[in-house]
C-alpha positions as CSV (number, residue, x, y, z in Angstrom):
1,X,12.7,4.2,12.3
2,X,11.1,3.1,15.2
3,X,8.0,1.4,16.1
4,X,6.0,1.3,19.3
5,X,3.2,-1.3,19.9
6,X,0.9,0.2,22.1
7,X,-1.9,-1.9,22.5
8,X,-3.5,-5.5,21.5
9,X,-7.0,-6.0,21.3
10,X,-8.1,-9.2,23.9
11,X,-9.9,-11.2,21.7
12,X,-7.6,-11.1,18.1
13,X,-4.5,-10.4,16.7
14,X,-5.2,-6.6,15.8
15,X,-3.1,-4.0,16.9
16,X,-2.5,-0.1,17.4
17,X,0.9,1.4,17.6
18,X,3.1,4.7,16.6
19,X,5.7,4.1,13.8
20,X,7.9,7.5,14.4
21,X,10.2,8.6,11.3
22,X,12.8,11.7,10.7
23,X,9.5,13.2,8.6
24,X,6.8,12.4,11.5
25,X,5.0,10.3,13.3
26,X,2.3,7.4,11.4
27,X,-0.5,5.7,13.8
28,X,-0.7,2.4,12.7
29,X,-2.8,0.3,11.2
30,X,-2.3,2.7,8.7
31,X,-3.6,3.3,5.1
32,X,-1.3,5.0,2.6
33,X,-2.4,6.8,-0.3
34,X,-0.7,5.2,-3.6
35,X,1.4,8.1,-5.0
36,X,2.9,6.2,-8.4
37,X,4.8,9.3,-10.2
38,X,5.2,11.3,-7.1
39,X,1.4,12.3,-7.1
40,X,-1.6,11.3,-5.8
41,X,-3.9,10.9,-8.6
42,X,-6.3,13.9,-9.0
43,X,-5.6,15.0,-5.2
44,X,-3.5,17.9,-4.1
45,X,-0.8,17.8,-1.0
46,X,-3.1,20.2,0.9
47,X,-6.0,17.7,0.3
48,X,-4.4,14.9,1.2
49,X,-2.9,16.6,4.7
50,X,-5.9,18.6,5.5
51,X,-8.9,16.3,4.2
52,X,-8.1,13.1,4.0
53,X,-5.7,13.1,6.8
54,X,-2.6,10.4,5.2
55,X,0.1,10.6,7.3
56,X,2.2,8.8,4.7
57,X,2.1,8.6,0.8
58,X,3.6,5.7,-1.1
59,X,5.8,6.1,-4.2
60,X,6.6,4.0,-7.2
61,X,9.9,2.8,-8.0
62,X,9.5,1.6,-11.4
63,X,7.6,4.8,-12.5
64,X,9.7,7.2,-10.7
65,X,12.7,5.9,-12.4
66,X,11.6,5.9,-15.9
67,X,9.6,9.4,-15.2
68,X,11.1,12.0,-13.8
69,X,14.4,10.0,-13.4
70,X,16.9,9.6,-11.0
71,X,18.9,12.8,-12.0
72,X,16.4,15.0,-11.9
73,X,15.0,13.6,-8.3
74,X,19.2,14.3,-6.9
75,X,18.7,17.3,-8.2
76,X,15.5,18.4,-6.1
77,X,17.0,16.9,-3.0
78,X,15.0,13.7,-3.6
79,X,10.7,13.2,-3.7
80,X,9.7,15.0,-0.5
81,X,11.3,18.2,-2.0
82,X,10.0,17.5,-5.2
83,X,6.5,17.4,-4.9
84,X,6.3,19.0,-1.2
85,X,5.4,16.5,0.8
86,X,6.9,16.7,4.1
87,X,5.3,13.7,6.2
88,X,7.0,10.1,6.3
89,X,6.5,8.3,2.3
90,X,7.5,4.6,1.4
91,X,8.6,3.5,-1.5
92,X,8.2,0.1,-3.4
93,X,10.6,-2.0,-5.1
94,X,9.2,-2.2,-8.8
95,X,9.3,-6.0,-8.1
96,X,5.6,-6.0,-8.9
97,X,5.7,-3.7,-11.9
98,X,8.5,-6.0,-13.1
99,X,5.9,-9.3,-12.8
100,X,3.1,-7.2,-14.5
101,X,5.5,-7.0,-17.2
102,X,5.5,-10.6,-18.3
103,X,5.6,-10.2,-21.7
104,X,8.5,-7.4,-22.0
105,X,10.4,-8.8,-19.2
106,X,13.1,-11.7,-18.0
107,X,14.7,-12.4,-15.2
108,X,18.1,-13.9,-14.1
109,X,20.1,-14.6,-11.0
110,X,21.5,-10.8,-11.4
111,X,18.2,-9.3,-11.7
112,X,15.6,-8.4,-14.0
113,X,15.8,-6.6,-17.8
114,X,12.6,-5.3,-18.6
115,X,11.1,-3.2,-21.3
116,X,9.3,0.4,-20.6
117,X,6.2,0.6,-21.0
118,X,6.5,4.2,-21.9
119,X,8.8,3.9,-25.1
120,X,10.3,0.3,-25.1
121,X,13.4,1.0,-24.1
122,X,15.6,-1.7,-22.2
123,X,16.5,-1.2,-18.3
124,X,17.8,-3.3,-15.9
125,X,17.0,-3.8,-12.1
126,X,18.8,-5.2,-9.8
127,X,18.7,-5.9,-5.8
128,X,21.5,-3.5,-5.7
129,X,20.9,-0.7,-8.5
130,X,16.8,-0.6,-6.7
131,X,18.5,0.0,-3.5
132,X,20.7,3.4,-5.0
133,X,17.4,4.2,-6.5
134,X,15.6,3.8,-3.0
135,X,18.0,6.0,-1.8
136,X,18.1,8.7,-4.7
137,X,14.1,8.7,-4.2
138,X,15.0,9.2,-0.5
139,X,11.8,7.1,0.9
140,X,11.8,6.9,4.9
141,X,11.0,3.3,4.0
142,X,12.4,1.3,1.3
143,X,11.5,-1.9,0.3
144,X,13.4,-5.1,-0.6
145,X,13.6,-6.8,-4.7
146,X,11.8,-9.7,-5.2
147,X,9.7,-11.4,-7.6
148,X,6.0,-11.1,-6.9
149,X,4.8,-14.4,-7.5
150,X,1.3,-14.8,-9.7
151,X,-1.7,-16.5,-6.9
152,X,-2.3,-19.5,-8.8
153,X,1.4,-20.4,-9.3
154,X,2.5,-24.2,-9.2
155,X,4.2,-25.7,-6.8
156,X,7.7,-25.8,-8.5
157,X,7.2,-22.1,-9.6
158,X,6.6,-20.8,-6.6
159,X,9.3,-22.6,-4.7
160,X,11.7,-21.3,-7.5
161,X,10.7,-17.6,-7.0
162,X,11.3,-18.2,-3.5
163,X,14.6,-19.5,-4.1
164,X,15.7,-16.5,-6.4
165,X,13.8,-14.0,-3.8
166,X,15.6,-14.8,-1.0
167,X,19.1,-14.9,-2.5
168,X,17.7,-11.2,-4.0
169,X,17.0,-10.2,-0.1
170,X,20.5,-10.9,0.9
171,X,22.1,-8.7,-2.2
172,X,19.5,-6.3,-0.9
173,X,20.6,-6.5,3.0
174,X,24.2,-5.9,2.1
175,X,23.6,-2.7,-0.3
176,X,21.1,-1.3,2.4
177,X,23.9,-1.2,5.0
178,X,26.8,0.2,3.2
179,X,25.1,2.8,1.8
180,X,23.6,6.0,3.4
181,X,20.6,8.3,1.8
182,X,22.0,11.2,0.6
183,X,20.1,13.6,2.4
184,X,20.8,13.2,5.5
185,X,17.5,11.5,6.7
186,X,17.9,7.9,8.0
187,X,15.7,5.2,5.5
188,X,14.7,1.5,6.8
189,X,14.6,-1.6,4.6
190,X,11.5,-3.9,4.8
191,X,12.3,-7.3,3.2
192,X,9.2,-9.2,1.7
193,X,7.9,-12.8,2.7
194,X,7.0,-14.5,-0.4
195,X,5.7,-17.8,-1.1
196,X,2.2,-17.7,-3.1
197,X,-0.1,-20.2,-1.8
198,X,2.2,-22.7,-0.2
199,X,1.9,-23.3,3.9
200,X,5.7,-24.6,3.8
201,X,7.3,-22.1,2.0
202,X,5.7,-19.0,3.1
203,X,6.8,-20.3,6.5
204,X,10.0,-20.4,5.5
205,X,10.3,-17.2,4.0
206,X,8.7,-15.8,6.9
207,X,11.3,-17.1,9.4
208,X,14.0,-15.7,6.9
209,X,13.0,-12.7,6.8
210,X,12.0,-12.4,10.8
211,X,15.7,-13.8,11.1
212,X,17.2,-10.9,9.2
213,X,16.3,-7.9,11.9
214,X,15.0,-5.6,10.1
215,X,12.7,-2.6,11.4
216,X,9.7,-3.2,9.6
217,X,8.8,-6.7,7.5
218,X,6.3,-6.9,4.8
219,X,4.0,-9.6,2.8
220,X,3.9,-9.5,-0.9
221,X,2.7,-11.6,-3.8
222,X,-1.2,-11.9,-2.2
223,X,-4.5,-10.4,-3.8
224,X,-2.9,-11.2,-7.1
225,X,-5.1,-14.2,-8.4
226,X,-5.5,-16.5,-5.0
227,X,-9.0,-16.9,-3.7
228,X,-9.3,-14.6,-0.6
229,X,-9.5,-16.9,2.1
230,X,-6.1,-18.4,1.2
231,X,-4.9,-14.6,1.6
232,X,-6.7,-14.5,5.0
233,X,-4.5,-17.7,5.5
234,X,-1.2,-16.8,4.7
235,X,-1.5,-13.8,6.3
236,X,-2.4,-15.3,9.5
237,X,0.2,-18.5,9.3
238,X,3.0,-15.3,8.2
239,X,2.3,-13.0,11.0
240,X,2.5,-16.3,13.7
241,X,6.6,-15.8,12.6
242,X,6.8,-12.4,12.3
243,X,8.2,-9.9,14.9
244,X,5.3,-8.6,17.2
245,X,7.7,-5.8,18.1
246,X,8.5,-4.6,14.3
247,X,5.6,-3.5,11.9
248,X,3.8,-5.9,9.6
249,X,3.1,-3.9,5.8
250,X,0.2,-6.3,3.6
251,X,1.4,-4.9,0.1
252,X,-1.6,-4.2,-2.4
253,X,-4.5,-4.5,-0.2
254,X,-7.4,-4.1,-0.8
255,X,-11.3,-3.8,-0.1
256,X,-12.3,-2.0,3.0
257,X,-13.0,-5.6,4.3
258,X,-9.8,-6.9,3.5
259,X,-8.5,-4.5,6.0
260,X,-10.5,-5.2,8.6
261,X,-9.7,-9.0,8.1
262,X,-6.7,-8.6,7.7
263,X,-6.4,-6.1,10.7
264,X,-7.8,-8.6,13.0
265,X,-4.7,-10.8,11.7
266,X,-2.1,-8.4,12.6
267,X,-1.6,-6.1,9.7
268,X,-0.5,-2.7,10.9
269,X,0.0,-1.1,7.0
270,X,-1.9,-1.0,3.8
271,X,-2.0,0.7,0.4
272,X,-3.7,0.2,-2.7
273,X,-5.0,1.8,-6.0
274,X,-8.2,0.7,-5.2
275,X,-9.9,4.2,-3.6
276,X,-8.3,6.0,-6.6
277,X,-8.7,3.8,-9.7
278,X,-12.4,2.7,-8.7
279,X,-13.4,6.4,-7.8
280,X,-12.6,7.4,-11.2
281,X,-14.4,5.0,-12.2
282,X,-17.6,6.2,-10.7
283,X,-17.7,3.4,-7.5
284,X,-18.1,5.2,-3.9
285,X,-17.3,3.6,-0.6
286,X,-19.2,4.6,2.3
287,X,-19.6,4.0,6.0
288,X,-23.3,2.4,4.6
289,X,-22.0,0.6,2.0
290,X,-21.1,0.7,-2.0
291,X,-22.5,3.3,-4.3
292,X,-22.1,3.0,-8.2
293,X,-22.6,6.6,-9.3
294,X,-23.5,5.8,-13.1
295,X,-26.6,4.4,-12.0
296,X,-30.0,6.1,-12.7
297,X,-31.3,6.1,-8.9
298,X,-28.7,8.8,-7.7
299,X,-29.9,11.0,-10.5
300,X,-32.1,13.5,-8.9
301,X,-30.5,12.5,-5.1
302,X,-29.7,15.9,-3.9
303,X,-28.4,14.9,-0.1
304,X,-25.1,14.5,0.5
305,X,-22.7,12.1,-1.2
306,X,-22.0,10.9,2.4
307,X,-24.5,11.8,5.0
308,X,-21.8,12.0,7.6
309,X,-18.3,11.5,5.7
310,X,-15.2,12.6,6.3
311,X,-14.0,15.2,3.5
312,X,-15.2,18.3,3.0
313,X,-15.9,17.1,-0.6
314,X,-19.4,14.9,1.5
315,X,-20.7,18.3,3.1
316,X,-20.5,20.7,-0.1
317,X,-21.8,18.2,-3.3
318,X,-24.8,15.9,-3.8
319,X,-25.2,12.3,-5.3
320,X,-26.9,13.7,-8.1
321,X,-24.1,16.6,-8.8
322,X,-21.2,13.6,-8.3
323,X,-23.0,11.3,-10.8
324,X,-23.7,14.0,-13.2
325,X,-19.8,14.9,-13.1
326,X,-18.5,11.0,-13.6
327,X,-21.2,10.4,-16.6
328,X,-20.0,13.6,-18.6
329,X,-16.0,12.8,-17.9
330,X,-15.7,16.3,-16.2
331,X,-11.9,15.8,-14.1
332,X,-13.9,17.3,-10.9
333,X,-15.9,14.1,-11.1
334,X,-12.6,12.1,-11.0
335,X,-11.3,14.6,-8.1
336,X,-14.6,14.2,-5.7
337,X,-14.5,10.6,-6.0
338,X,-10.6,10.0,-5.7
339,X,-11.0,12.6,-2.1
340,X,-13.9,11.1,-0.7
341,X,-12.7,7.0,-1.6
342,X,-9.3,8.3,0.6
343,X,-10.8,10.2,3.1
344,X,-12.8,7.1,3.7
345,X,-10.4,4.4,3.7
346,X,-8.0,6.8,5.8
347,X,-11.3,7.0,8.1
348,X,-11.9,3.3,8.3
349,X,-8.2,2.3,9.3
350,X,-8.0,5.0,12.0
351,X,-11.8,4.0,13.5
352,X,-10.3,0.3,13.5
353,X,-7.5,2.1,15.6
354,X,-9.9,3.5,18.0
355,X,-11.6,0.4,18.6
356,X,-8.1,-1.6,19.6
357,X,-7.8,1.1,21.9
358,X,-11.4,1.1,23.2
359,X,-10.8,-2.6,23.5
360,X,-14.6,-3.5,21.2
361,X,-12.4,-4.1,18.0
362,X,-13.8,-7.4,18.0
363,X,-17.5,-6.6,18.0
364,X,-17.4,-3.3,16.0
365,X,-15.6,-5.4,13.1
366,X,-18.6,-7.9,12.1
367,X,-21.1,-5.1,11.8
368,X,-18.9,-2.8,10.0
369,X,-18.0,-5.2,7.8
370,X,-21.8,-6.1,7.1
371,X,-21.8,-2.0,6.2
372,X,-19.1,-1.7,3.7
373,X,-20.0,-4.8,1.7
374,X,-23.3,-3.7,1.1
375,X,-24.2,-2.7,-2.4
376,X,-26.5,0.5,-2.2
């Protein structure tokens, strides 16, 4: 993998470069489309190429290895084969699946036992068994096991987690380099700065990590519980360490104006549920704000879902049509949203781009901001 940092914007931190993998090219800052069991919820390949324009997908460890398994993913030639996607796709650890499962999981100094969520049954992940996964999956980029630590952790906790993390990333490092993906296309390993909410140790687990060389670096364990100013924090203090040559991945994030926050920072990827899970639930993002389609006022609204949106889904159906779809559970409903929430946030991340380039990122980012938090 390789990554070219091609320009800085003069008054802030953001940046626009070219991350260039053996399945294509990604313009960074970059949102990617969550892709849990090797699908994009609702949203076909050609839809996500064509309209919504991802240039990478993300894919779920955890899921992936309960449902379809790893034997039947060898056998397809890994995920691009399997469900035909062709352009550069990351995968995550199951680290955070793992701390979701609180109640059906434990963890040791070998690694975590969990239960499935599916049927109960008992597995066990280690730094080194994720890593064979990683590379059955065959992911351009894989990502290190750790322990994503809850946002309103103590002090002792947190420092713990670290502890155990960190000893994880090393396990992780080793299996990474003597082992090759199976198909023939070459994978990078990102490690994960941890830490929670503490200056000190997210410090330290940023210099760590910086320390170990790898081609890309990301930053975990935020938007889970913290207040979002501590994120905008711990991003900033992070990315101070962090190569300005390698790119910077903020796992799990977030609203559109996370993004740009976190943009301005230094963040070059993103992904998130959030365009997907909220669609489906009737909640629109737009370049003029918020829409909630369940409510009355977009009932007889026959204009466009987005006056001047980016899918085809905003030119050929209405407000009213949308909302009339989302209150009667019809799937379309859930497919219009999921497209045009994707389309958008693939829009805004790219537009960001344009303005680092342009060189006005730091005056187009207030007002847009202003936009996309406005409730319509």
């Amino acid at each position: 993998m390789d990554f070219q940092l091609l320009h800085t914007d003069p008054r802030s931190n953001a940046r626009a470069g070219v991350i260039t993998t053996d399945h294509g090219k990604v313009e960074t800052p970059v949102f990617m489309p969550v892709g849990t069991v090797g699908s994009v919820k609702a949203v076909h390949i050609n839809e996500l190429k064509e309209d919504i324009g991802a240039e990478i997908i993300l894919g779920n460890t955890y899921h992936l290895y309960l449902r379809p398994g790893l034997d039947i993913l060898q056998q397809a030639g890994g995920l691009h084969r399997f469900n035909s996607w062709n352009r550069p796709m990351l995968t995550d650890s199951g680290g955070f699946q793992v701390f979701s499962l609180t109640e059906n999981r434990k963890l040791t100094e070998e690694g975590a036992v969990f239960q499935s969520h599916i049927d109960g049954s008992r597995h066990f992940f280690t730094p080194e068994n994720v890593m064979d996964i990683q590379r059955i999956i065959g992911a351009d980029i894989m990502m290190a096991f750790d322990e994503c630590t809850p946002g309103d952790a103590d002090y002792a906790y947190a420092k713990k987690s670290l502890d155990l993390t960190e000893r994880w990333l090393e396990r992780c490092v080793t299996r990474f380099r003597e082992t090759e993906c199976p198909y023939g296309h070459s994978q990078a390993l990102f490690p994960i700065v941890q830490g929670c909410v503490y200056p000190d140790l997210r410090r330290r687990a940023a210099e760590n990590v910086a320390a170990i060389g790898a081609e890309g670096n990301a930053i975990g364990g935020l938007a889970v519980g913290e207040p979002t100013e501590k994120m905008y924090e711990m991003v900033e203090l992070v990315n101070e360490i962090l190569p300005k040559e390698k790119p910077r991945y903020l796992m799990g994030v977030g609203k559109p104006e996370n993004l740009l926050e976190a943009i301005e920072r230094g963040v070059d990827m993103f992904d998130c549920i959030m365009p997907t899970r909220n669609g489906r639930n009737g909640q629109i993002f737009t370049k003029q704000g918020i829409m909630n389609m369940r409510n009355e006022r977009w009932k007889n609204d026959f204009s466009p879902i987005e006056e001047e949106g980016e899918s085809f889904v905003d030119r050929l159906y209405s407000k009213a049509y949308l909302r009339h779809l989302i209150n009667v559970n019809e799937i379309l409903g859930l497919q219009i949203a999921s497209i045009h929430n994707l389309a958008f946030y693939v829009w805004l991340v790219k537009e960001a781009r344009r303005h680092i380039i342009a060189g006005d990122f730091s005056t187009w980012k207030p007002m847009m901001i202003e936009n996309v938090t406005r409730r319509l």
